[in-house]
C-alpha positions in Angstrom: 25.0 -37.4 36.8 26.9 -34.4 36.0 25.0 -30.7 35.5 24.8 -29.2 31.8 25.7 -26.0 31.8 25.7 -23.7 29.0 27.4 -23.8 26.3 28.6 -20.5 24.4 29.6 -20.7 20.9 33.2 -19.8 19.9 33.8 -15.8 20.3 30.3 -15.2 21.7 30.9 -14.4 25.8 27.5 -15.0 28.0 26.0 -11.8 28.6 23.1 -12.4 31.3 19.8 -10.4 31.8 19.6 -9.7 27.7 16.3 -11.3 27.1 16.2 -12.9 23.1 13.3 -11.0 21.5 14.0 -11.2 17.6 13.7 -15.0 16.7 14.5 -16.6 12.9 12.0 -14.9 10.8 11.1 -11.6 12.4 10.8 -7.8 10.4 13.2 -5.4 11.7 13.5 -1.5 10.5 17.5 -1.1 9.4 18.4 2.0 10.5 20.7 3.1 8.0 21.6 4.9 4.5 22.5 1.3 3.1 19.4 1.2 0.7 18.0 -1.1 2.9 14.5 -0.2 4.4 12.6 -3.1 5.7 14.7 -6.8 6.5 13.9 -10.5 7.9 16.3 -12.2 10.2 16.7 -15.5 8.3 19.7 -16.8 11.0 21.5 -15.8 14.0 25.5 -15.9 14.0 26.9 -18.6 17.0 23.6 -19.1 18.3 23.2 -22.8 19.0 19.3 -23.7 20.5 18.0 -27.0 21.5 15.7 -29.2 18.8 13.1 -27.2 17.4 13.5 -24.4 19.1 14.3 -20.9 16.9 17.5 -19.3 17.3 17.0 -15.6 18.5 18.7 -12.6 19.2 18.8 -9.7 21.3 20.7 -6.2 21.1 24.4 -6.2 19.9 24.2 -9.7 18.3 25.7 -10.2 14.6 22.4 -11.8 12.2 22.4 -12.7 8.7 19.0 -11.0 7.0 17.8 -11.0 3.9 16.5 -7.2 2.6 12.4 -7.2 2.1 12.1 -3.1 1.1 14.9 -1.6 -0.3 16.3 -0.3 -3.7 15.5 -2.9 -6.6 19.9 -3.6 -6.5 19.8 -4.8 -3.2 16.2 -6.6 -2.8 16.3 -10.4 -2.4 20.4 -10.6 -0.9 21.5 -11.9 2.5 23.4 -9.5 4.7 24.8 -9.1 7.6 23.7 -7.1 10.3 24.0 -5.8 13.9 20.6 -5.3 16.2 20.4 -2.0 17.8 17.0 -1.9 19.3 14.6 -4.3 20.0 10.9 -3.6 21.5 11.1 -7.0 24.4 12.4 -5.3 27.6 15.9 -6.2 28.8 17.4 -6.4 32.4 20.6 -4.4 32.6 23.4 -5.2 34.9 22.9 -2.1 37.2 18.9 -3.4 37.5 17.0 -0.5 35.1 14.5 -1.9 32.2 15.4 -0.7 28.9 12.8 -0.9 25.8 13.0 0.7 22.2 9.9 1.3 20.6 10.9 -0.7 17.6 13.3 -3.1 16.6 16.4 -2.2 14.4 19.4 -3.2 12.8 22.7 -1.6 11.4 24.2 -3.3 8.4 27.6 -4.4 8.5 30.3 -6.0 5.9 31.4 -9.7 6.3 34.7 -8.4 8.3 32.5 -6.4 10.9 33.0 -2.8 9.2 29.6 -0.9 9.1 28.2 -0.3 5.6 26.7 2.8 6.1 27.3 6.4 7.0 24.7 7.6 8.6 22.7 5.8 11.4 19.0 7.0 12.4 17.7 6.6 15.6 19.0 5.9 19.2 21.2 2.5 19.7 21.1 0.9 22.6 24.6 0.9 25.0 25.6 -2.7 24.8 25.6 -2.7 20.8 27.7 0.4 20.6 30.1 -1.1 23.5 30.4 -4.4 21.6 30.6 -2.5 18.3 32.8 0.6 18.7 32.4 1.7 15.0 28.3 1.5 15.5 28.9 3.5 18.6 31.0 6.2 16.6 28.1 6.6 13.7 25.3 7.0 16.5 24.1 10.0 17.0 21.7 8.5 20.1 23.4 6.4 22.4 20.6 4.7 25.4 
């Protein structure tokens, strides 16, 4: 019987040692001008899980979330967004722990452009790497 590996979704390349510490359903800050104060992930983009397990995501992975506190206009609507920080530790690739003491995300437009002007906050390295024009917004990179 052959092995199962893996299987990565179309665009999305393996990135091992990021542990996935924002399932379906979890309150992140947004850490932005948008309007936006307080969302809930509601789906993670080209994450594929087994039965009954909840799709999560870690830092630099696209989300769709759906704005909890913000200005009346933009209450209640599905966005997408980027996470930035996220409190579960992560491995990196040169063996240092890395931990935020929230989690966060940036909002972006359908076509990957961020919303915003202004981002608060540090972002962590491999969500500015992945996205160049969060990197250029951040005043904090970690």
């Amino acid at each position: 019987m052959a092995k199962r590996g893996r299987k990565i979704a179309k665009g999305i390349s393996y990135r091992p040692g990021l542990s996935r510490g924002l399932p379906v359903g979890a309150y992140v800050k947004v850490a932005d001008n948008s309007g936006i104060y307080l969302a809930q992930i509601i789906a993670v983009k080209g994450m594929k899980t087994r039965l009954r397990r909840l799709p999560a995501a870690t830092v630099g992975d696209w989300v769709k979330i759906t704005a909890k506190k913000a200005k009346p206009e933009l209450k209640g609507k599905v966005w997408d967004a980027v996470v930035v920080r996220q409190r579960k530790p992560y491995r990196r690739m040169d063996g240092t722990w890395v931990q935020f003491e929230d989690n966060a995300v940036v909002i972006i437009t359908p076509d990957g452009n961020v919303k915003a002007t202004e981002i608060r906050g540090p972002v962590a390295l491999e969500a500015a790497m992945r996205w160049p024009k969060i990197g250029n917004l951040a005043s904090i990179v970690v």
